[in-house]
ZAMARGU-4260 file (C-alpha; in steps of 0.2 Angstrom, whole numbers, plus 5000, padded with zeros to 4 digits):
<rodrens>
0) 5000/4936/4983 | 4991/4953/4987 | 4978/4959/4979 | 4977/4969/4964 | 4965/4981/4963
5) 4961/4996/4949 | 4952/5009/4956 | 4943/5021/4941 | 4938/5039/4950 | 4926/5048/4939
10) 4924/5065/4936 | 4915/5070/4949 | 4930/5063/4962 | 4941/5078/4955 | 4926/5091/4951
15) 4911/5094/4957 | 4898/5099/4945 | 4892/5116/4954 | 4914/5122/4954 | 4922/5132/4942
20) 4936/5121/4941 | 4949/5131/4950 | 4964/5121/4955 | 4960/5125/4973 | 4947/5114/4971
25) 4952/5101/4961 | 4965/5098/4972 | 4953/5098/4991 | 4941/5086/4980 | 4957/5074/4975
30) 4963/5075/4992 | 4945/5072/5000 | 4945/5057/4988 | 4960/5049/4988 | 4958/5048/5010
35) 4945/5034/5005 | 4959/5022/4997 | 4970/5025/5012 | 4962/5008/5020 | 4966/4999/5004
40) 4983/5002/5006 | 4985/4998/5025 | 4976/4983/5019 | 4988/4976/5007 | 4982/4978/4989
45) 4992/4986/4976 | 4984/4998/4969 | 4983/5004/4950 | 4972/5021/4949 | 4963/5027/4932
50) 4952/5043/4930 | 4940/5055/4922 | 4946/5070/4912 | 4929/5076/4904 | 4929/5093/4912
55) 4948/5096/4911 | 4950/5090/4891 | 4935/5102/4890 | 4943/5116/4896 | 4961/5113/4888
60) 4949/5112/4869 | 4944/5128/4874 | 4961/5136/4879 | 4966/5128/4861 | 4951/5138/4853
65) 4957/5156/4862 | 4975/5153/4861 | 4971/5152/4842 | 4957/5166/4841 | 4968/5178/4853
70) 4986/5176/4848 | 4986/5164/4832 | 4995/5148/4841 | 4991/5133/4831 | 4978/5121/4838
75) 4981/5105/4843 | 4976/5088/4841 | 4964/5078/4851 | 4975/5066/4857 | 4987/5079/4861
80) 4975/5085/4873 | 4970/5070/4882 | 4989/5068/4883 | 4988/5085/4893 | 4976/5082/4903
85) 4983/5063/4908 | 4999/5073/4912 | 4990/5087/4923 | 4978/5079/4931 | 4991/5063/4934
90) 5002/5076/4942 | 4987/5081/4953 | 4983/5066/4959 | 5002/5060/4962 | 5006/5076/4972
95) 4989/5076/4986 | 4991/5056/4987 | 5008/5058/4994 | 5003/5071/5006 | 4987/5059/5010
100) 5000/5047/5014 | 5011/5058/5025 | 4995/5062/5036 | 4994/5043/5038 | 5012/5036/5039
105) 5012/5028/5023 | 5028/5027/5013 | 5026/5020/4993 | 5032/5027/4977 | 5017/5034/4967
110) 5021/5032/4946 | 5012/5042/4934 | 5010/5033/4918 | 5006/5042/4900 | 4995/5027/4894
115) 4991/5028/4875 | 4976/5014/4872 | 4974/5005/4856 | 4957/5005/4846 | 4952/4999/4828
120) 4953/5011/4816 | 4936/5003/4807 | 4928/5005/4825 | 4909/5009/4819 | 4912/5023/4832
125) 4921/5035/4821 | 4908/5033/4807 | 4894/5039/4821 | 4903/5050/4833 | 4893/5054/4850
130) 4904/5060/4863 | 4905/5079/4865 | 4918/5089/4870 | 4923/5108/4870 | 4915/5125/4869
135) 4898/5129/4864 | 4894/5136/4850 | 4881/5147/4840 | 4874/5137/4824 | 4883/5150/4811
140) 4901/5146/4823 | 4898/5129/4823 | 4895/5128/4805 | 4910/5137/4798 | 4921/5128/4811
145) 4913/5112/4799 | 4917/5121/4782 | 4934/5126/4789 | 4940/5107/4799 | 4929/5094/4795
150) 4922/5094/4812 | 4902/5087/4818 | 4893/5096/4828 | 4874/5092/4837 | 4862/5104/4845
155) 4865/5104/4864 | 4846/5097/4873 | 4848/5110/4888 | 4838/5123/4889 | 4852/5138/4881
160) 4853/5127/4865 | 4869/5129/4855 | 4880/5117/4847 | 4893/5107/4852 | 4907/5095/4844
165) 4907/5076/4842 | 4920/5065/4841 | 4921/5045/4839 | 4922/5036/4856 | 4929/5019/4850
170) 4930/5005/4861 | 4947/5000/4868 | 4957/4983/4862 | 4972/4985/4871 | 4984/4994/4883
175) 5002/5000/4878 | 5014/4995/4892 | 5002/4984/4900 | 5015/4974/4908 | 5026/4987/4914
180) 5009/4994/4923 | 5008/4977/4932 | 5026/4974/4936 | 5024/4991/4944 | 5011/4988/4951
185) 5014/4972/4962 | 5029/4979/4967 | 5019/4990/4977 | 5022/5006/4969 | 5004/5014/4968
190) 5001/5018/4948 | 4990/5031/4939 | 4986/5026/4922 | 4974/5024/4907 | 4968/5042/4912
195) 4953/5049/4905 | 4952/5033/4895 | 4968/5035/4888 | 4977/5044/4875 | 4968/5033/4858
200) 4979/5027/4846 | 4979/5013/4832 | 4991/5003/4821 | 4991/5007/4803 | 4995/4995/4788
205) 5015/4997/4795 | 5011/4991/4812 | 5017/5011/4818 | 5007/5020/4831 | 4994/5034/4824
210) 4984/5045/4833 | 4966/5044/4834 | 4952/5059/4834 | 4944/5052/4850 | 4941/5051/4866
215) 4939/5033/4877 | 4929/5028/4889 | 4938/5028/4907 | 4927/5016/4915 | 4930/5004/4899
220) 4948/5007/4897 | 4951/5004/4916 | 4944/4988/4915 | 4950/4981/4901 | 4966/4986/4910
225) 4963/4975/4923 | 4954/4962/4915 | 4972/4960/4904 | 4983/4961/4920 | 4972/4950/4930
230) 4967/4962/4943 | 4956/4954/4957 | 4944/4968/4960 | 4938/4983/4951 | 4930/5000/4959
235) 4920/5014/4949 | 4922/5030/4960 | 4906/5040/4954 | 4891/5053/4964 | 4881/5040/4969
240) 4881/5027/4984 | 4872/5012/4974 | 4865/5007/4957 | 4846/5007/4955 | 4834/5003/4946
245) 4820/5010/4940 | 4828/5025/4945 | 4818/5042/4952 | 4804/5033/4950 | 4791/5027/4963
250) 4797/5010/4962 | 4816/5016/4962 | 4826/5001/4969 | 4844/5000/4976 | 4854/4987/4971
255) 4870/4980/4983 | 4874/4966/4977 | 4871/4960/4957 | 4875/4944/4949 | 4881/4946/4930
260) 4865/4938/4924 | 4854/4951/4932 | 4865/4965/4927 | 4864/4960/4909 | 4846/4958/4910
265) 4845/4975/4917 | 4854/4981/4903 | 4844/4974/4893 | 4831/4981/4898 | 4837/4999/4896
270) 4836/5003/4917 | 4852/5011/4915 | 4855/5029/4906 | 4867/5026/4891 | 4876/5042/4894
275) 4879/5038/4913 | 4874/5021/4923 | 4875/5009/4906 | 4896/5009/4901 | 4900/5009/4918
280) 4889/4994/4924 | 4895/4988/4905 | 4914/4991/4910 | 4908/4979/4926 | 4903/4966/4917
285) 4917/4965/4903 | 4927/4964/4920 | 4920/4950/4930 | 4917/4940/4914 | 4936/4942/4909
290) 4942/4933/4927 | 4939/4945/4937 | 4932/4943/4956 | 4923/4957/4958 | 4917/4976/4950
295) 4910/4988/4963 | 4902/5005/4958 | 4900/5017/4972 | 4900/5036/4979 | 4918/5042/4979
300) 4918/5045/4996 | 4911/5029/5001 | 4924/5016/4997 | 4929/5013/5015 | 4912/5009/5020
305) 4908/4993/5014 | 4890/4994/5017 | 4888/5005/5002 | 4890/5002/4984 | 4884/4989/4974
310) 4895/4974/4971 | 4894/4964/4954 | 4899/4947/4953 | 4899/4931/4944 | 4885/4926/4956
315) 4875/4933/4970 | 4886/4935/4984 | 4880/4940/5001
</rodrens>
């Protein structure tokens, strides 16, 4: 059987930080991405690709907040919103891989998937919500917009200040169409799904599907995707060529290869920043430790190169 692999591109892999966010360059920075997967394909895998959407959901909660403010159009939900951007941004991606393919003489089907991901509704998430999102505002704006929908706001750390919305970020439990992903899957069509973490959802008292005010972690959705499909290998496309410890300090340290015990010991330790480096070495873990071979976290450009990223196993492996 071929391998399976899911490979998760983070935000970076469709906008840089230093861009505005115009679709000219979303689209050269897919494309410049999605050439480093080229070899997985001539290589046999199948291939299931899941994705960021901070940026993209940000902009579209804005576009919510002036469609309302400008022209009175109702604003949507959250999940709505993620379901957008999973949409867009799948789209995206489906469109440059084919013309990445063309270049190399590679003919497969590319499926885009709408994933809605279940979470529990009693997450302890959603009683302490974290993750922001959207505009930011003055204190006065931020706390009519409270008054006026319920919403929670923090003070933003950098140096302009302001305030900012949060929203729960509860872990995922399962996939919807999980199966349908796989069978897809391993019959060689190349999937995008679980984007941006997925569109969250939870089962009520009825067992019927409700939407959730939150967003989900992509790294963690995408591996318990393929932690559930029994994927062999899991990638974690982000700006930086290897995990390090003791980071930007004199000491700082590279890590290539990591066994799971020294990972969680480095966790442990708090080596890795919990807004950053800690859910995705997290979402590495919860992979190897579910069945899978191996998790591998490096630069979005540097896939091909095997020499660089760092590669989290069961055991060291050389």
């Amino acid at each position: 059987m071929k391998k399976l692999a899911v490979v998760a591109l983070g935000g970076n892999a469709l906008l840089r930080g230093n861009q505005v966010g115009t679709i000219e360059e979303q689209e050269q920075n897919t494309f410049d991405t999605l050439e480093n997967i080229v070899y997985m394909i001539k290589d046999g895998y199948d291939i299931i690709i899941g994705h960021g959407n901070g940026p993209q959901v940000g902009n579209i909660l804005m576009r919510n907040d002036a469609g309302e403010n400008m022209y009175n159009i109702p604003q949507m939900p959250l999940d709505i919103c993620v379901a957008d951007s999973q949409g867009g941004i799948g789209y995206m991606i489906e469109r440059t891989l084919r013309n990445v393919m063309k270049k190399h003489g590679i003919d497969k089907d590319i499926v885009v998937v709408v994933t809605s991901v279940v979470v529990d509704k009693n997450d302890p998430a959603f009683s302490d919500p974290q993750k922001r999102v959207g505009k930011i505002y003055t204190k006065e704006q931020a706390d009519q917009l409270a008054a006026d929908r319920g919403w929670e706001f923090k003070e933003e750390v950098k140096a302009d200040g302001g305030w900012r919305r949060v929203v729960p970020s509860p872990k995922p439990i399962s996939i919807m169409n999980e199966k349908t992903i796989e069978k897809l899957a391993r019959e060689g069509n190349i999937v995008v799904a679980v984007g941006g973490g997925g569109v969250p959802v939870y089962l009520d008292e009825n067992g019927d599907v409700r939407p959730a005010e939150a967003v989900i972690d992509k790294d963690a959705a995408s591996s318990l995707l393929g932690a559930r499909i029994k994927a062999d290998e899991f990638y974690i496309l982000t700006d930086v060529p290897y995990v390090y410890i003791n980071y930007k300090k004199e000491n700082e340290e590279k890590k290539e290869f990591l066994s799971i015990a020294d990972a969680e010991k480095y966790m442990e330790e708090g080596q890795f920043a919990k807004g950053s480096m800690a859910p995705k070495i997290q979402a590495c873990i919860d992979f190897v430790k579910k069945g899978g071979h191996k998790s591998v976290i490096t630069e979005s450009t540097k896939l091909e190169d095997r020499t660089y990223g760092t590669k989290i196993t069961m055991e060291y492996e050389d």
